[in-house]
C-alpha positions as CSV (number, residue, x, y, z in Angstrom):
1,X,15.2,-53.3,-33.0
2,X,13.7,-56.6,-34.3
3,X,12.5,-59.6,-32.8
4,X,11.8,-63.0,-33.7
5,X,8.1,-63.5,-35.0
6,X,6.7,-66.7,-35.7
7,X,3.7,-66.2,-38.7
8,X,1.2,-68.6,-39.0
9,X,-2.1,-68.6,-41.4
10,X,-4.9,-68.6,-39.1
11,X,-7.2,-69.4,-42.5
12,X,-10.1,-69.8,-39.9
13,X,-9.9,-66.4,-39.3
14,X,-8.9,-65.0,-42.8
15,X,-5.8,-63.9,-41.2
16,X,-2.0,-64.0,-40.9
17,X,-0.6,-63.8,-37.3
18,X,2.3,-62.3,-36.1
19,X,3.4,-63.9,-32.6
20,X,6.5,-62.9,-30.3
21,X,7.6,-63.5,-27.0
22,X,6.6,-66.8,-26.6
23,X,3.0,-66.9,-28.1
24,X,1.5,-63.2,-27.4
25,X,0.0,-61.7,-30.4
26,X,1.6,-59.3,-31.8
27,X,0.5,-58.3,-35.2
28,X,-2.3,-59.3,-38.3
29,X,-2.5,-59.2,-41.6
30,X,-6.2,-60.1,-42.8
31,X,-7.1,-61.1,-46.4
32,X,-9.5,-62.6,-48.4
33,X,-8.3,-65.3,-50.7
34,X,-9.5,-66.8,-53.9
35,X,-8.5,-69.7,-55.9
36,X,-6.0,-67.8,-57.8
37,X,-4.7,-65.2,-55.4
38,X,-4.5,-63.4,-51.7
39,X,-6.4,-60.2,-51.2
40,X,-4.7,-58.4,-48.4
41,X,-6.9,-55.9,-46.8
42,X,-5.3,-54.6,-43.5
43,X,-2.3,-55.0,-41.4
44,X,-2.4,-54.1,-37.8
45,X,0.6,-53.8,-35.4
46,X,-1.3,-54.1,-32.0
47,X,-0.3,-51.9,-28.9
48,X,3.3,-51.7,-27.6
49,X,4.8,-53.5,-30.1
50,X,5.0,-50.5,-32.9
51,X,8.5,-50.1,-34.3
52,X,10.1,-53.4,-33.6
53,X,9.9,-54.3,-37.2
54,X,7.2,-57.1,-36.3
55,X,4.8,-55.8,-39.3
56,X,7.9,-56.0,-42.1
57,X,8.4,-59.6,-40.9
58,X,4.6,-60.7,-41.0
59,X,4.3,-59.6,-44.2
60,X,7.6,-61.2,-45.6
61,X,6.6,-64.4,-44.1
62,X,3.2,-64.2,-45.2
63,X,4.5,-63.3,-48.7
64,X,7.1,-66.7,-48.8
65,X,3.7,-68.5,-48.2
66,X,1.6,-66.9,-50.9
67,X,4.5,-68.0,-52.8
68,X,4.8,-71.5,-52.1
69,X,1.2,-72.2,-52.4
70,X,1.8,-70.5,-56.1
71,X,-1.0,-67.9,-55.4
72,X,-0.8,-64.4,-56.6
73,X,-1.1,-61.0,-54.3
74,X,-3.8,-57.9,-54.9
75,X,-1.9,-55.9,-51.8
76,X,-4.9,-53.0,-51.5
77,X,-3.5,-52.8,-47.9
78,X,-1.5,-49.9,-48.1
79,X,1.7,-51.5,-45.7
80,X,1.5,-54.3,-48.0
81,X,1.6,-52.6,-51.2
82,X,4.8,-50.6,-49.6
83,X,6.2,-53.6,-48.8
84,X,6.2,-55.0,-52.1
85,X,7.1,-52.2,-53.5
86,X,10.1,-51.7,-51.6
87,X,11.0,-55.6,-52.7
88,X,9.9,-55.4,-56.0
89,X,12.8,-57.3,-56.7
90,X,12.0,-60.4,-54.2
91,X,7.9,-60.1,-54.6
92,X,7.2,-58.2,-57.7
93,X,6.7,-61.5,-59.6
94,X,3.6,-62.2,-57.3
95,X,1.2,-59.2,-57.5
96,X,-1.5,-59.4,-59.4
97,X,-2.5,-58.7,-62.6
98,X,-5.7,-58.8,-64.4
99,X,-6.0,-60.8,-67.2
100,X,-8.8,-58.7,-68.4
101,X,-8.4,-56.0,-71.1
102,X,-10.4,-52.9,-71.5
103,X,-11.9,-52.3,-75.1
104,X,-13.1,-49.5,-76.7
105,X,-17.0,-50.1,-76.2
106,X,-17.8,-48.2,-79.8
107,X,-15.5,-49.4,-82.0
């Protein structure tokens, strides 16, 4: 069963927002951001509104804006990371990657 969620970045609060039914809050998805990228951190379905598919659409909404504002993502939440993962093909361009190689410190 899915519902219609309107997502908005609540920056102030280092958070997405997930709101149905007229305005109630129904899920987050905190994160830290940098200049180059989105950090997400933890996504949180809040009580009674588990298995309406709220989370999925926070998180492809919250994606599409990463995207527009031509950030990257370092998903270390763990839905967000399966999320991706299970769109590689529509989000895989956006996760992170360091542009920092690791040497061999004795050569």
């Amino acid at each position: 069963m899915s519902v219609d969620v309107t997502v908005t970045d609540a920056a102030e609060q280092h958070r997405y927002e997930g709101r149905v039914d007229g305005g109630e809050l129904a899920a987050v998805a905190e994160y830290i951001r940098t200049a180059e990228l989105v950090v997400f951190t933890h996504t949180e379905v809040l009580g009674g509104y588990e298995g309406r598919g709220i989370a999925s659409e926070l998180v492809r909404q919250a994606l599409d804006d990463v995207r527009r504002q031509e950030l990257k993502v370092l998903p270390l939440c763990p839905f967000v990371a399966s999320y991706m993962g299970r769109h590689a093909e529509a989000y895989g361009d956006l996760e992170y990657r360091s542009r920092t190689t690791l040497t061999d410190a004795t050569a």
